[in-house]
C-alpha positions as a Markdown table, in Angstrom:
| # | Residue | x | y | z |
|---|---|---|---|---|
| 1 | Unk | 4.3 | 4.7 | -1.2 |
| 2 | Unk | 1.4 | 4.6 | -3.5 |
| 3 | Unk | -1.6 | 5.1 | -2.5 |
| 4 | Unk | -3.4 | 2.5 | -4.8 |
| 5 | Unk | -1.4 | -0.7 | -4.3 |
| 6 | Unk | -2.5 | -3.5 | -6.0 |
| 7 | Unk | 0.3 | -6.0 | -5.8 |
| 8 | Unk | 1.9 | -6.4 | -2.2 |
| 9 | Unk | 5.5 | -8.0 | -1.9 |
| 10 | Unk | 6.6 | -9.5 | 1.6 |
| 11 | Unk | 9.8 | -10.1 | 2.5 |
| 12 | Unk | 9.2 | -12.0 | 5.7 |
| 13 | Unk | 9.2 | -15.5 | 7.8 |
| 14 | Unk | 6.5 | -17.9 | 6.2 |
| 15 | Unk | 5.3 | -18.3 | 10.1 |
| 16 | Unk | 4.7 | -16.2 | 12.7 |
| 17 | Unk | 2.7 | -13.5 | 14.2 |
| 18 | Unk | 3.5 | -11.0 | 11.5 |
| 19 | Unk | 2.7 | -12.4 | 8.3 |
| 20 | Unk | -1.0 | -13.7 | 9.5 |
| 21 | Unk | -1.2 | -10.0 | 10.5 |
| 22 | Unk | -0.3 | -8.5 | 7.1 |
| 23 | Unk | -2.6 | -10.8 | 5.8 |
| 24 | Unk | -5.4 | -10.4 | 8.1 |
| 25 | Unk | -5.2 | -6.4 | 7.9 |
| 26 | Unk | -4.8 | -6.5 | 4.0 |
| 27 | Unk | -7.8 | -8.6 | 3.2 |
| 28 | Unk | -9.8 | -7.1 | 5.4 |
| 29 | Unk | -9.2 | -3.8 | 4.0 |
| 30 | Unk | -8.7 | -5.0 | 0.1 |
| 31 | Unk | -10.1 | -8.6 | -0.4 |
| 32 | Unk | -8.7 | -7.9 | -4.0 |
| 33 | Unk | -5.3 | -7.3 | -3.3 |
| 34 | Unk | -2.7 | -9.5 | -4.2 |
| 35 | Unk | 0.1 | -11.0 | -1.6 |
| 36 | Unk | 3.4 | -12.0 | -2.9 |
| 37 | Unk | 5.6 | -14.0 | -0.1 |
| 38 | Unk | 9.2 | -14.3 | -0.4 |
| 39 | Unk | 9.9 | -16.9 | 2.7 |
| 40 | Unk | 13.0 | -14.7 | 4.5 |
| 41 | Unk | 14.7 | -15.7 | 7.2 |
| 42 | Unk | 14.6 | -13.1 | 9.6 |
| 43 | Unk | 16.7 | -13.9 | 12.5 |
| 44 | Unk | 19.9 | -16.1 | 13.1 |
| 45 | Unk | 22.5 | -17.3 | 11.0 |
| 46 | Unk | 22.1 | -16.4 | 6.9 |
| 47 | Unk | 19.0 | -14.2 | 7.4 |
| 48 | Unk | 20.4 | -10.9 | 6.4 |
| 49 | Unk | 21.5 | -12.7 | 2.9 |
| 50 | Unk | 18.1 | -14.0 | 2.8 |
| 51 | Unk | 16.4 | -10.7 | 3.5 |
| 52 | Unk | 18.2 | -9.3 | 0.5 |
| 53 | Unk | 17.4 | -12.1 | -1.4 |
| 54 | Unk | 13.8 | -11.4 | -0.6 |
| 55 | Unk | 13.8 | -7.9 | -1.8 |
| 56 | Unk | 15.8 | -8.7 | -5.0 |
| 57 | Unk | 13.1 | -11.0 | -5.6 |
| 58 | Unk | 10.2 | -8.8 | -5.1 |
| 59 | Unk | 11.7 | -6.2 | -7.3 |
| 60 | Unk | 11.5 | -8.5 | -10.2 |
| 61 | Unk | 8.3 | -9.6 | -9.6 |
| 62 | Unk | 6.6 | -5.9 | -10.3 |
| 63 | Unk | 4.9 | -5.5 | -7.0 |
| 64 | Unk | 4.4 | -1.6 | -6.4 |
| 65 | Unk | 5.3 | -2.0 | -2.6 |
| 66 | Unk | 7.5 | -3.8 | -0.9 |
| 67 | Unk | 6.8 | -4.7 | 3.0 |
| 68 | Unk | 10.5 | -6.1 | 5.0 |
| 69 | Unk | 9.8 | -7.0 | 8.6 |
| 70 | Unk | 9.1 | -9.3 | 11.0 |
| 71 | Unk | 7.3 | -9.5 | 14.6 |
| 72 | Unk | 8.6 | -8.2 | 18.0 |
| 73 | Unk | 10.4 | -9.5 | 20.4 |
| 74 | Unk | 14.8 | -9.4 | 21.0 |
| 75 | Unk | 16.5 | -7.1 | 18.8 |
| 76 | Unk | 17.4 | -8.7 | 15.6 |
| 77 | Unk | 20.6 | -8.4 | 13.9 |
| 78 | Unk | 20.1 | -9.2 | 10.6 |
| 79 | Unk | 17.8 | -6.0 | 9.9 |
| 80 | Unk | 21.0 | -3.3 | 11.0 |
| 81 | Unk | 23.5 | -5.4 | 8.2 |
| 82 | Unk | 24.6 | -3.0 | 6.0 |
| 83 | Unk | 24.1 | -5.4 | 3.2 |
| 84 | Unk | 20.2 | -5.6 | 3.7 |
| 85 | Unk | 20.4 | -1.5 | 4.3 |
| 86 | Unk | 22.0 | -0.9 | 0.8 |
| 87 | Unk | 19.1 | -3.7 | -0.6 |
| 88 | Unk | 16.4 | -1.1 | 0.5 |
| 89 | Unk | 17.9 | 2.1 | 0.0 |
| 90 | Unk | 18.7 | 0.6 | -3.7 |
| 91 | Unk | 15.9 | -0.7 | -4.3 |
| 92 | Unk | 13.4 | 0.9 | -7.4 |
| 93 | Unk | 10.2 | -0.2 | -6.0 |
| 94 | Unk | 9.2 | 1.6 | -2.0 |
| 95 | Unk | 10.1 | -0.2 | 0.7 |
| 96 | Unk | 8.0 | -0.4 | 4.2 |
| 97 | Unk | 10.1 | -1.5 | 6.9 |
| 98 | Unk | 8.2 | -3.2 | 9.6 |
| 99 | Unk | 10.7 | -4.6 | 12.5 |
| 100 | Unk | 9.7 | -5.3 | 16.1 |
| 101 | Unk | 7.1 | -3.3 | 17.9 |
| 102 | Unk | 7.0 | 0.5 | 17.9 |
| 103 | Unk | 10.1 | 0.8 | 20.4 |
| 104 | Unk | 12.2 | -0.7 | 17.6 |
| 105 | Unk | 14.2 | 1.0 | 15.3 |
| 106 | Unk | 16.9 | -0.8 | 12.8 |
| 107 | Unk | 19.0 | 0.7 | 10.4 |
| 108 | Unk | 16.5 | -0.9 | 7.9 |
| 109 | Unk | 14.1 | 1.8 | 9.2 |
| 110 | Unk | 16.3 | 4.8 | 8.3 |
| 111 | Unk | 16.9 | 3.8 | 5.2 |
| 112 | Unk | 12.8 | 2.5 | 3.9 |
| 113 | Unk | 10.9 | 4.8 | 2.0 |
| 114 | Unk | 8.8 | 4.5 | 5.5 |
| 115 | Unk | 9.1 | 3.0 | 8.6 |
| 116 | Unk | 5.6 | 1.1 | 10.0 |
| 117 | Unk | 6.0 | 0.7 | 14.0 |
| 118 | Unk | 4.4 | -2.9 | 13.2 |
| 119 | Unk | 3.8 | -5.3 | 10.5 |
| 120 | Unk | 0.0 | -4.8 | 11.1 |
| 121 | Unk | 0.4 | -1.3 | 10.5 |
| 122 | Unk | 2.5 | -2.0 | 7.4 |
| 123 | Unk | -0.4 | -3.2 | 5.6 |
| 124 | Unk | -2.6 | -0.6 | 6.6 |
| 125 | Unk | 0.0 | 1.7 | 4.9 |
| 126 | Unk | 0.5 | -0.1 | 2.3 |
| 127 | Unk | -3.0 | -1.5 | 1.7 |
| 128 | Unk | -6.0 | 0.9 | 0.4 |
| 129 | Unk | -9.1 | 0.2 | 2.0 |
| 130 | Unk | -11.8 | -0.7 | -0.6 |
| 131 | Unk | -14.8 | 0.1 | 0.8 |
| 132 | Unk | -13.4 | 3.6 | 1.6 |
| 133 | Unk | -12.2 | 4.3 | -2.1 |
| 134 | Unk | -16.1 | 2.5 | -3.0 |
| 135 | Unk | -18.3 | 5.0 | -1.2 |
| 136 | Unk | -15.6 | 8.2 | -2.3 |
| 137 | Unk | -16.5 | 7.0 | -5.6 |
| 138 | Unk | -20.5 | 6.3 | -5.3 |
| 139 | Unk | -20.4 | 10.1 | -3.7 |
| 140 | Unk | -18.4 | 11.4 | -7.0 |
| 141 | Unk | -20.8 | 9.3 | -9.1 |
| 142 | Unk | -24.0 | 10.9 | -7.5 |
| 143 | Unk | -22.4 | 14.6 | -7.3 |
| 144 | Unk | -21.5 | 14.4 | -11.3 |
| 145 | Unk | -25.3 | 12.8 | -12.1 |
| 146 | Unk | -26.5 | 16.0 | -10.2 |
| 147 | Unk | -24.5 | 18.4 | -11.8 |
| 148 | Unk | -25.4 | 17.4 | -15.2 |
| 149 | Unk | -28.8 | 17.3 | -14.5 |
| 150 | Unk | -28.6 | 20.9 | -13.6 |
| 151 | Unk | -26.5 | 21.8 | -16.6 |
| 152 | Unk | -29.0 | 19.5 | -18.5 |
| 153 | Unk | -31.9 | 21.8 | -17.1 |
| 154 | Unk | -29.8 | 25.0 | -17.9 |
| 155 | Unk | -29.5 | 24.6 | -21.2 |
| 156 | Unk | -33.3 | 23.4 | -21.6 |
| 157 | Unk | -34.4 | 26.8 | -20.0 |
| 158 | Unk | -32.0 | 28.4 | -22.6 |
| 159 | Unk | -33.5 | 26.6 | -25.7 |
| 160 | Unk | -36.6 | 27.5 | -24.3 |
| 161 | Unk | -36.0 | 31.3 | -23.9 |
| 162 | Unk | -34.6 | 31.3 | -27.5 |
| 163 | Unk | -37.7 | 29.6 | -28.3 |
| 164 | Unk | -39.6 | 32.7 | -27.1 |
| 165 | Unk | -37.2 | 35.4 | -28.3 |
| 166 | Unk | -37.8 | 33.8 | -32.5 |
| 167 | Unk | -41.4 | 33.0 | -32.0 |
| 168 | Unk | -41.5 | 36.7 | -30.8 |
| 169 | Unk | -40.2 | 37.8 | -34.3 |
């Protein structure tokens, strides 16, 4: 999974629980992150051949991860099909599955790149958290200012010696 996501695909029902989570944990941790939804259905009749259709989709649109779930509740078919397994085991870009709650586990989970116990913790996997990377790089910013100061003020005293030593001649 990388760790500095930009583009997000979801493969996912356009209503629900789970995508107003993945969207409420991703902008609160990256405001500047960009969603891509591909409408799935996710339970009943067609929705395994709509999942894959989702991921197929995403892959083309050169996200760099690739979340396929949906919320809790009964244990849904579509997401142990063989034919959406082989979608995200084939598929180039990762692949976060994010089925049910954390008691869940579809064949879709055993064949992601890595298995969230939620959608909401799907995007915080897949979602870095901007103020975090921010502050790591104000701190890097100060501790290289400060370093070059000293080296700065090292090679100062050094002029200065060899100042000293060819006045002294």
């Amino acid at each position: 999974i990388p760790r500095y996501a930009s583009r997000v695909g979801i493969v996912t029902a356009p209503t629900g629980a789970a995508i107003r989570d993945i969207q409420n944990i991703s902008h609160r941790r990256n405001p500047y992150v960009q969603l891509l939804l591909y409408p799935a259905l996710v339970q009943g009749e067609g929705a395994a051949a709509s999942i894959v259709q989702g991921i197929y989709a995403m892959e083309q649109k050169n996200v760099d991860v690739i979340i396929v779930g949906r919320g809790g509740g009964s244990m849904e078919w579509a997401f142990n099909e063989e034919i959406v397994a082989r979608a995200i085991f084939e598929c180039s870009v990762p692949v976060i599955s994010a089925v049910g709650h954390e008691t869940d586990y579809t064949i879709a989970d055993y064949v992601a790149d890595l298995r969230a116990p939620t959608p909401s913790a799907a995007a915080e996997l897949a979602v870095f958290d901007y103020e975090q990377v921010r502050e790591r790089l104000d701190m890097s910013t100060q501790r290289m200012f400060r370093q070059m100061k000293q080296r700065l003020e090292f090679a100062r005293s050094r002029i200065r010696e060899y100042q000293l030593q060819l006045k002294a001649l």
